[in-house]
KOLKOL-814692 format. One record per residue (C-alpha): residue number from 1; z, y, x. Coordinates in nm, 2 decimals. Example, Ala and Ser with C-alpha at 12.3 -4.5 7.8 and 13.67 -1.06 7.14 Angstrom:
% KOLKOL-814692
1  0.78  -0.45  1.23
2  0.71  -0.11  1.37
This chain:
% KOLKOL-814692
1  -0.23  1.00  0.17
2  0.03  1.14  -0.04
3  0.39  1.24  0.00
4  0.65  1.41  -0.18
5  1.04  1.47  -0.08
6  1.33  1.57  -0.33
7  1.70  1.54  -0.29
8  1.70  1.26  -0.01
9  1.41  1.09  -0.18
10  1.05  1.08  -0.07
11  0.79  0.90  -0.17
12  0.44  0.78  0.02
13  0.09  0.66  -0.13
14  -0.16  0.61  0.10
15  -0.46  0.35  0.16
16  -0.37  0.07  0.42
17  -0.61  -0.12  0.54
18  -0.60  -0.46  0.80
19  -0.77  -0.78  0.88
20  -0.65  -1.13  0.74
21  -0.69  -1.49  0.81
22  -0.62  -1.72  0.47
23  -0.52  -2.05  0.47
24  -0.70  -2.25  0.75
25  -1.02  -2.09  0.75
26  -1.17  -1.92  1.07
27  -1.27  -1.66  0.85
28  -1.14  -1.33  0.88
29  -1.15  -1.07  0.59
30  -1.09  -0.72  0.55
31  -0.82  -0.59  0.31
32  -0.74  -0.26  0.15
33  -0.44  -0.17  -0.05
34  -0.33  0.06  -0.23
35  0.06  0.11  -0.10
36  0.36  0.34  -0.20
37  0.67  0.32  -0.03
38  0.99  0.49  -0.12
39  1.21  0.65  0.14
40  1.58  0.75  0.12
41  1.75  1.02  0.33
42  2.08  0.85  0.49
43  2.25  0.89  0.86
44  2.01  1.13  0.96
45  1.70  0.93  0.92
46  1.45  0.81  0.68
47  1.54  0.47  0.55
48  1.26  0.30  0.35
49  1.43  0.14  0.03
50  1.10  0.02  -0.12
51  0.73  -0.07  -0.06
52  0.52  -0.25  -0.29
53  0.12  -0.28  -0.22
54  -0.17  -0.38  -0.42
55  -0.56  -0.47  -0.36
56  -0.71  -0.14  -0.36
57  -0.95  -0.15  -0.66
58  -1.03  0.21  -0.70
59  -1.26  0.15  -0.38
60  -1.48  -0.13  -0.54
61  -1.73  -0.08  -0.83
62  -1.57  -0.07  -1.17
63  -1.75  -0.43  -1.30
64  -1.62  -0.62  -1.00
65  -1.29  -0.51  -1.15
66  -1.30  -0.54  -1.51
67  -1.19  -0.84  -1.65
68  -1.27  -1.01  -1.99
């Protein structure tokens, strides 16, 4: 986890991880992502203004990754 704060802005990248059910499948899977969310300062609170996630590759091997 990472997080950094400068003039009412701060900024959080950290691993999330859950349990999914896709589609109509019984199966459930587990997910990792790599997730950053941006948080603004306003009224005295935090007030998160972005948050984008995406599969967390760095966690796999490299030639499950790499695509030709």
């Amino acid at each position: 986890k990472f997080a950094n704060a400068s003039n009412g802005l701060t900024i959080v990248v950290e691993a999330e991880r859950g349990q999914v059910n896709i589609g109509s499948s019984d199966d459930i899977s587990t997910i990792s992502l790599c997730a950053t969310s941006l948080f603004r300062f306003e009224d005295d609170t935090w007030k998160i203004v972005h948050h984008y996630a995406d599969p967390n590759n760095f966690l796999r091997p490299a030639d499950t990754v790499i695509r030709e």
